[in-house]
C-alpha positions as CSV (number, residue, x, y, z in Angstrom):
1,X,85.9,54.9,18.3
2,X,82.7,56.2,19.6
3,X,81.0,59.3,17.6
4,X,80.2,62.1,20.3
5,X,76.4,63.1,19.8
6,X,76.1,66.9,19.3
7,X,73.3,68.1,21.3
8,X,70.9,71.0,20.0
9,X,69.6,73.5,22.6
10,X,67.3,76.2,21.8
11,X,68.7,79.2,23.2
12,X,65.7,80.8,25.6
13,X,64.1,77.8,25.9
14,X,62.9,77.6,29.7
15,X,62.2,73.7,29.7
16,X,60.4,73.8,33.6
17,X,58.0,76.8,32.4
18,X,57.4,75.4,29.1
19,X,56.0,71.8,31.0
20,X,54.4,73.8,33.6
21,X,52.2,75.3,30.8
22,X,51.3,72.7,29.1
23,X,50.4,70.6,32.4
24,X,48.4,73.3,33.3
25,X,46.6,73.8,30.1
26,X,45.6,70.1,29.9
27,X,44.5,70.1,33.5
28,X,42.1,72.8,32.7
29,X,41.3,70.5,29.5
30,X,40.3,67.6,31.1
31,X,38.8,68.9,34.4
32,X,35.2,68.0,34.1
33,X,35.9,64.8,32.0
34,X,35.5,61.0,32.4
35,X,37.9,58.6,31.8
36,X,36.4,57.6,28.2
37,X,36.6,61.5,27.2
38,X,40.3,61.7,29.0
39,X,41.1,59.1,27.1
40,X,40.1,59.9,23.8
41,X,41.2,63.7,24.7
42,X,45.1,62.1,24.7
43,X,44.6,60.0,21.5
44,X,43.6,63.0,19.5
45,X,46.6,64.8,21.5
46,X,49.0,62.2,20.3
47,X,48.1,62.3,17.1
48,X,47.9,66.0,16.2
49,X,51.9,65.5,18.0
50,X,52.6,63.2,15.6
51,X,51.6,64.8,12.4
52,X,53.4,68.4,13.4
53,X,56.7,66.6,13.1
């Protein structure tokens, strides 16, 4: 027997704006950067991810 996998969903949650944001506000981010600074800009992004959860 396979166990069915309950799925959460926030109620509200509008995934397409939500990603649109957060493209947009990283595009702004990282406009006038190189690719060291870009770089190091998604490393430090990664890791404040990873310590919220």
């Amino acid at each position: 027997m396979k166990k069915s996998k309950e799925k959460s969903v926030i109620k509200g949650f509008e995934a397409v704006k939500f990603m649109r944001k957060v493209r947009d506000e990283i595009s702004k981010d990282i406009a006038d950067m190189d690719f060291q600074e870009i770089k190091k800009y998604f490393e430090n992004r990664r890791l404040k991810i990873s310590i919220k959860k």
